[in-house]
LOSE-991781 format. One record per residue (C-alpha): y, z, x. Coordinates in steps of 0.05 Angstrom, whole numbers, padded with zeros to 5 digits. Layout:
REM residues N
NODE     yy     zz     xx
NODE      Y      Z      X
...
END
This chain:
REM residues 312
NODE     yy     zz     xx
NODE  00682 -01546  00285
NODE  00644 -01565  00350
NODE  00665 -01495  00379
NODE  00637 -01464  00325
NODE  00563 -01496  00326
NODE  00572 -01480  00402
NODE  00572 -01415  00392
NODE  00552 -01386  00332
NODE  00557 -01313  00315
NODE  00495 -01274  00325
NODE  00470 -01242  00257
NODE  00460 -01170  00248
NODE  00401 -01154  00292
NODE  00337 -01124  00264
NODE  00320 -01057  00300
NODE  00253 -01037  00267
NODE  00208 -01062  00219
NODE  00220 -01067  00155
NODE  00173 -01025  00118
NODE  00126 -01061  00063
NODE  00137 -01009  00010
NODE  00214 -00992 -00005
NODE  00226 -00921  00027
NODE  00277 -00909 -00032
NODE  00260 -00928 -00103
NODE  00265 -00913 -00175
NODE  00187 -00906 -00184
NODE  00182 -00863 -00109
NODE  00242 -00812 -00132
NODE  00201 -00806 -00203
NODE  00145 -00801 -00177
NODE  00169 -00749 -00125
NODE  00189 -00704 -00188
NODE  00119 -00708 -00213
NODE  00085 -00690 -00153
NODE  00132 -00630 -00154
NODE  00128 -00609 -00220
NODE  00044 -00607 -00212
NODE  00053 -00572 -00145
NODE  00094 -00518 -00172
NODE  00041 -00509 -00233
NODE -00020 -00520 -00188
NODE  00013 -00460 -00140
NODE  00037 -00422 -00198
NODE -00038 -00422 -00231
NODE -00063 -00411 -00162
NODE -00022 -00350 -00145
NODE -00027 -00318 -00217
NODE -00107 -00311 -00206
NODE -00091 -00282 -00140
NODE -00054 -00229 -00172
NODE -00102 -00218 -00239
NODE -00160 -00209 -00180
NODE -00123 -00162 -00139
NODE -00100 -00117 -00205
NODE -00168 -00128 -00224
NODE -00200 -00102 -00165
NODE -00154 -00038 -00172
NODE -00167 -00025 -00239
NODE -00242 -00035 -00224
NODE -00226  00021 -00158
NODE -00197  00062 -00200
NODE -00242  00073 -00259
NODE -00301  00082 -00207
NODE -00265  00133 -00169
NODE -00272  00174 -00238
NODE -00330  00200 -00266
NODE -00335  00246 -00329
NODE -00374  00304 -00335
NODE -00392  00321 -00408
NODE -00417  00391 -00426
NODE -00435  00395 -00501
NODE -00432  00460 -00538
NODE -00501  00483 -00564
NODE -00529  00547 -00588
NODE -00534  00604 -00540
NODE -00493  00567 -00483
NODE -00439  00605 -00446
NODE -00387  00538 -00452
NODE -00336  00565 -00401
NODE -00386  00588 -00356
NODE -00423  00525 -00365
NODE -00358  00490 -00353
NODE -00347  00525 -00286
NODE -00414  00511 -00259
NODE -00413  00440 -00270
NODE -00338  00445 -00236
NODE -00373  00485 -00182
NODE -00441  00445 -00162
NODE -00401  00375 -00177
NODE -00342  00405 -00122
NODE -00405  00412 -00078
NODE -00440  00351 -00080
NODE -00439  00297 -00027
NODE -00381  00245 -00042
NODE -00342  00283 -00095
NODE -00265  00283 -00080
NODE -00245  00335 -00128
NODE -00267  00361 -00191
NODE -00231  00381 -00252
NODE -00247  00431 -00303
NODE -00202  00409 -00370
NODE -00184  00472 -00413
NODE -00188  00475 -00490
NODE -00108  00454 -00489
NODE -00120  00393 -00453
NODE -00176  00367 -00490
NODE -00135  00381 -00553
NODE -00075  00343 -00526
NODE -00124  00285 -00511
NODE -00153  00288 -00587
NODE -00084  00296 -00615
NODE -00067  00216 -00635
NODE -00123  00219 -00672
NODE -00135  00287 -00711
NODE -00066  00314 -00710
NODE -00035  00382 -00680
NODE -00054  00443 -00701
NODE -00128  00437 -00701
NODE -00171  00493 -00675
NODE -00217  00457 -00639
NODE -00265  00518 -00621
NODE -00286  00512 -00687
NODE -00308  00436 -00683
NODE -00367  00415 -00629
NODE -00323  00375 -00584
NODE -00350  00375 -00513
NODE -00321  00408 -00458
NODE -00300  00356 -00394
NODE -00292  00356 -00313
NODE -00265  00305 -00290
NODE -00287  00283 -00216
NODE -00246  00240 -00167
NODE -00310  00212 -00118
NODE -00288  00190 -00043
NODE -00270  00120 -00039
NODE -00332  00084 -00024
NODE -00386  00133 -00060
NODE -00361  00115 -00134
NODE -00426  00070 -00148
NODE -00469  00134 -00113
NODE -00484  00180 -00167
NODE -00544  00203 -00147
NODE -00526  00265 -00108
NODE -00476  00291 -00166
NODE -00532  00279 -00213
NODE -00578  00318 -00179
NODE -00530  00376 -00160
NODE -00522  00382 -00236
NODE -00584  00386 -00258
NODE -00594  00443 -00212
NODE -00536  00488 -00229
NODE -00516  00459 -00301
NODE -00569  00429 -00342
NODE -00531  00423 -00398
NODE -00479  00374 -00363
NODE -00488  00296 -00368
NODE -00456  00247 -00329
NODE -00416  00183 -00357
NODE -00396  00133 -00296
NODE -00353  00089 -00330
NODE -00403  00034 -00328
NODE -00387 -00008 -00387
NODE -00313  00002 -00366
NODE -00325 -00028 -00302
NODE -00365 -00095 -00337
NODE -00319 -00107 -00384
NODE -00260 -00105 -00324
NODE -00307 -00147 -00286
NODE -00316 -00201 -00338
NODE -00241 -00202 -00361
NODE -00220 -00219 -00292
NODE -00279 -00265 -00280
NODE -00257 -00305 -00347
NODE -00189 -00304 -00322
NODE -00197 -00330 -00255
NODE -00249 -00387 -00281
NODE -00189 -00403 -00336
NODE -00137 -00404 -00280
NODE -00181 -00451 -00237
NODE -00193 -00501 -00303
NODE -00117 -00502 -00309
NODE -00113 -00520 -00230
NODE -00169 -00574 -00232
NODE -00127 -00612 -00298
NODE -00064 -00600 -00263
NODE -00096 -00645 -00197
NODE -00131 -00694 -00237
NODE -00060 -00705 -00273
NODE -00020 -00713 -00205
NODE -00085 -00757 -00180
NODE -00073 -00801 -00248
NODE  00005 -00801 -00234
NODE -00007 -00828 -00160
NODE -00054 -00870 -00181
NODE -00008 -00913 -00225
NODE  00047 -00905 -00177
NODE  00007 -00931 -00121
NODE -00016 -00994 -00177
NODE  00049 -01010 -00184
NODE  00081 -01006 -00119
NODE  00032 -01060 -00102
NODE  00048 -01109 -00168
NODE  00119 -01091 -00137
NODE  00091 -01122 -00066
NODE  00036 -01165 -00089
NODE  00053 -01229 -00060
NODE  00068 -01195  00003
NODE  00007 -01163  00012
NODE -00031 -01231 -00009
NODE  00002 -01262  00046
NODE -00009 -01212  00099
NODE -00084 -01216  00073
NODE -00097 -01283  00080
NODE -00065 -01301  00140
NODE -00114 -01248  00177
NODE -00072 -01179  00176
NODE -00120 -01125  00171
NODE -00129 -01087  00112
NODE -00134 -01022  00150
NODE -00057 -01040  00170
NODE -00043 -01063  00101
NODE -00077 -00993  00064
NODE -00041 -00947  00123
NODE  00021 -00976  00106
NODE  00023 -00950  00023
NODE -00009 -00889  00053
NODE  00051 -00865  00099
NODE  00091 -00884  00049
NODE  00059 -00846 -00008
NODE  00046 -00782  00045
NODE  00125 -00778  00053
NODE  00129 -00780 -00031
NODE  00078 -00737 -00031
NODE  00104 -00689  00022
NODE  00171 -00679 -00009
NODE  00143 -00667 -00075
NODE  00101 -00615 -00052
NODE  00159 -00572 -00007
NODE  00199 -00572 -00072
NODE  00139 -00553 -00120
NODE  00117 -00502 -00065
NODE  00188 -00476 -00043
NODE  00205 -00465 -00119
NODE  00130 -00425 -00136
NODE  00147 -00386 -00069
NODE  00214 -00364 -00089
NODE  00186 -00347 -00167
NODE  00137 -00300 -00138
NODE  00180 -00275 -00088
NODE  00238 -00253 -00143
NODE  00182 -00228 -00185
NODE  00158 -00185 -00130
NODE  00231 -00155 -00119
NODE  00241 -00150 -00187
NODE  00172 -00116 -00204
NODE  00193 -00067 -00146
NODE  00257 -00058 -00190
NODE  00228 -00050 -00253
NODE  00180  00006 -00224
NODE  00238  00047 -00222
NODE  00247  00044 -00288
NODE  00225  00085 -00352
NODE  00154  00057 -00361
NODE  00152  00029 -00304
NODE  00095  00056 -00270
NODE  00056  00046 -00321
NODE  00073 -00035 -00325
NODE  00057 -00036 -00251
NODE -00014 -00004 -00264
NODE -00031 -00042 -00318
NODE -00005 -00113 -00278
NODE  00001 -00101 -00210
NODE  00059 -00097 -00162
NODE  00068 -00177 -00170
NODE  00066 -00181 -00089
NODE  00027 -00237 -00084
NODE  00025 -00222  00001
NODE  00019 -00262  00063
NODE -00052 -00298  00043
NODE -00022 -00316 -00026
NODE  00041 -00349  00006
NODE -00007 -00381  00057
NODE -00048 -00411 -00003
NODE  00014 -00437 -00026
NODE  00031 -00481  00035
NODE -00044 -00499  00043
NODE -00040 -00525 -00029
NODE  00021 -00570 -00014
NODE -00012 -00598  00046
NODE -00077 -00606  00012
NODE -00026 -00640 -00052
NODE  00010 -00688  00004
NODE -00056 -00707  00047
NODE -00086 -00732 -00025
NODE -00030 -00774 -00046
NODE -00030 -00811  00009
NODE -00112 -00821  00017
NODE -00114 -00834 -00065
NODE -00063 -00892 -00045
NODE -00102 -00917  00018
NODE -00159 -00917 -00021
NODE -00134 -00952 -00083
NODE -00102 -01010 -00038
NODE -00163 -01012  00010
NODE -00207 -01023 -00061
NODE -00156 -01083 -00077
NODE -00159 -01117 -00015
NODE -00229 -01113 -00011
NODE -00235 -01150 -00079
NODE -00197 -01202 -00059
NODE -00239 -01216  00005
END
């Protein structure tokens, strides 16, 4: 018995300190699902308006690119000669492409849908149509064209596609402010979600922190402690949420590429884009989980700093 109060056994040394907030909980694993179920929607809003821009801006090329010259029939006018002049002087003019003369046939196969085969159309007054590809750049520039063909065809009239183009423009402007709507509720909802996390790690710890308080530990030491914490939370909530909207967009993109392939495809990739939401979109995706982990931990420093500031 005297041997043994001798020399008692050492206890199981401590090697570092023990952290205030429990690294491994029931409220930081939930918590960790949240902040990767918001991360993947915040990315997954995020990179959709990426990709409704970018097929947006193509559309938007494309339609400029093409202008639409009109020559309507009218007594005494020579239409196929009229026709060919417009082709001609529009050819001619400074940042046209190409220029298209379309043929009786064509126009009727364009009518078709709507009056039916069969109809003669040289007895109706449907106009006659070139259609011009412009250089890429010139498409807004119509000024030369215009003047070339009121020169050589005075008959011809220009349409530019103009109320194309603003109705394009404000589809993918309401689009892109809906997408960013849907990524401000999806932060304020992870910001909420932290918030009470961060409240109730500290009922969890209140005593603790009381005590280190009181007896003159700073509160800078006590706030940076819930903030590491909640940055490590946050941090593996956002490389899941981000690694999963990644890997989405990236099987989309290969399976868009498949799908192109396809009967119809080409037509589903014109109309929605190549889904390849590219190096800047994939970057936007890691800056939003760093942006999602650097506020979860400054929403929890602040929240604690607030608290220990009251009690001062």
């Amino acid at each position: 018995m005297t041997a043994e109060l001798a020399d008692p056994q050492p206890g199981p040394a401590i090697k570092r300190e023990m952290p205030l907030v429990p690294e491994d909980s029931v409220a930081s694993r939930a918590l960790v699902i949240v902040i990767a179920i918001m991360t993947f929607l915040a990315c997954l809003t995020a990179g959709a308006a990426l990709l409704v821009s970018d097929a947006s801006q193509g559309w938007r090329d494309a339609v400029g690119r093409n202008v639409t010259i009109q020559i309507r029939p009218r007594a005494g006018l020579d239409l196929e000669q009229a026709v060919a002049k417009a082709a001609e002087a529009a050819v001619k003019a400074p940042g046209v492409a190409s220029a298209k003369p379309m043929t009786l046939a064509d126009s009727q196969r364009m009518l078709e849908p709507w009056l039916g085969k069969g109809i003669d159309l040289a007895q109706l007054p449907i106009p006659r149509l070139v259609v011009v590809e412009m250089k890429e750049g010139s498409g807004s520039d119509l000024r030369p064209l215009r003047e070339a063909l009121a020169a050589a065809a005075p008959s011809a009239s220009v349409d530019d596609q103009s109320v194309w183009l603003n109705r394009l423009s404000i589809m993918a402007s309401v689009i892109e402010i809906f997408a960013a709507g849907i990524f401000a509720l999806v932060i304020v909802a992870m910001a909420t979600a932290v918030g009470f996390a961060t409240r109730g790690a500290m009922a969890g710890n209140r005593e603790i922190m009381e005590v280190l308080h009181f007896v003159g530990a700073a509160d800078i030491y006590i706030a940076a402690q819930f903030q590491s914490h909640f940055i490590r939370v946050g941090s593996r909530g956002a490389i899941i949420g981000g690694g999963a909207a990644a890997a989405f967009f990236a099987t989309g993109s290969l399976l868009s590429a498949l799908w192109t392939r396809s009967t119809g495809g080409e037509e589903i990739a014109a109309l929605f884009g190549a889904f390849a939401l590219g190096l800047f979109g994939y970057f936007a995706i890691v800056a939003i989980g760093i942006a999602i982990a650097l506020l979860t931990g400054y929403l929890s420093r602040f929240i604690v700093f607030h608290h220990l500031q009251g009690l001062s």
